[in-house]
C-alpha positions as CSV (number, residue, x, y, z in Angstrom):
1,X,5.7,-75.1,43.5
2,X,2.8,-75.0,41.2
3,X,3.9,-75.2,37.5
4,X,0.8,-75.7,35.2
5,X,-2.9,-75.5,36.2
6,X,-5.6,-77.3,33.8
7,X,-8.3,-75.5,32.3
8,X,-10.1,-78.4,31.0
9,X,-10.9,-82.1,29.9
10,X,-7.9,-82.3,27.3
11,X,-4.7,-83.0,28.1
12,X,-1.9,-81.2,26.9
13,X,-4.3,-78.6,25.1
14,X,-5.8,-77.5,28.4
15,X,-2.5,-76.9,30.5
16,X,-1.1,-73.7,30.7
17,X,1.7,-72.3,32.8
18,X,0.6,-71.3,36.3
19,X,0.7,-67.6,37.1
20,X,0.1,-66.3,40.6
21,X,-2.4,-62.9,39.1
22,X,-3.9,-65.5,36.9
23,X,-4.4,-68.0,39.6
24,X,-5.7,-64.9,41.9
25,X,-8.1,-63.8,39.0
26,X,-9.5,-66.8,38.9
27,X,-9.8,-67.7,43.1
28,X,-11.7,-64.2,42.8
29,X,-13.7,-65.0,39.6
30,X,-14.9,-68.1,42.0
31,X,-16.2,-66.0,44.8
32,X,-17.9,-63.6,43.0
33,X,-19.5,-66.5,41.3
34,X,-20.4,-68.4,44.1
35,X,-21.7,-65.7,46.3
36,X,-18.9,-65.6,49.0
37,X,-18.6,-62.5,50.5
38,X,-15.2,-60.6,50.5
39,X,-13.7,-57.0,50.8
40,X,-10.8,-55.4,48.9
41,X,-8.6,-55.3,52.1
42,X,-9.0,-58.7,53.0
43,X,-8.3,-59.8,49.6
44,X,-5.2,-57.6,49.8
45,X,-4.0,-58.7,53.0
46,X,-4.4,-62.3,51.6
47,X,-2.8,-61.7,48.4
48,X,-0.3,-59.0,48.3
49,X,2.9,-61.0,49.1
50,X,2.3,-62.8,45.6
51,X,2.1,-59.8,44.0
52,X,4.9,-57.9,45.6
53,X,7.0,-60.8,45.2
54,X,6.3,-61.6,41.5
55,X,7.1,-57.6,41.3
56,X,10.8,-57.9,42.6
C-alpha cells in the first residue's frame, strides 16, 4: 500500500496523499515526456483495474 508520494526536496511540505489517477497522470506525464511510445488501449488494459476499483 502506497500512502504518500513526494513531490519534492522538502519534507513534509512536499508529501501528498497518494492517489491512483494522480499517480497514473503522472506515469503518463513521464512517457509523453520521455518519448516512450504508447497507445490508449494498452494504457487501458494496464490501468483500468485502478480505476474501476477506486469507482466501486
Amino acid at each position: 500500500m502506497l500512502a504518500y508520494c513526494g513531490t519534492g526536496q522538502k519534507v513534509p511540505q512536499d508529501l501528498e496523499p497518494a492517489k491512483s489517477h494522480r499517480l497514473i497522470s503522472r506515469a503518463v506525464a513521464l512517457m509523453q515526456q520521455f518519448g516512450e511510445h504508447f497507445d490508449q488501449e494498452a494504457l487501458a488494459m494496464r490501468y483500468n483495474h485502478i480505476i474501476n476499483k477506486n469507482r466501486a
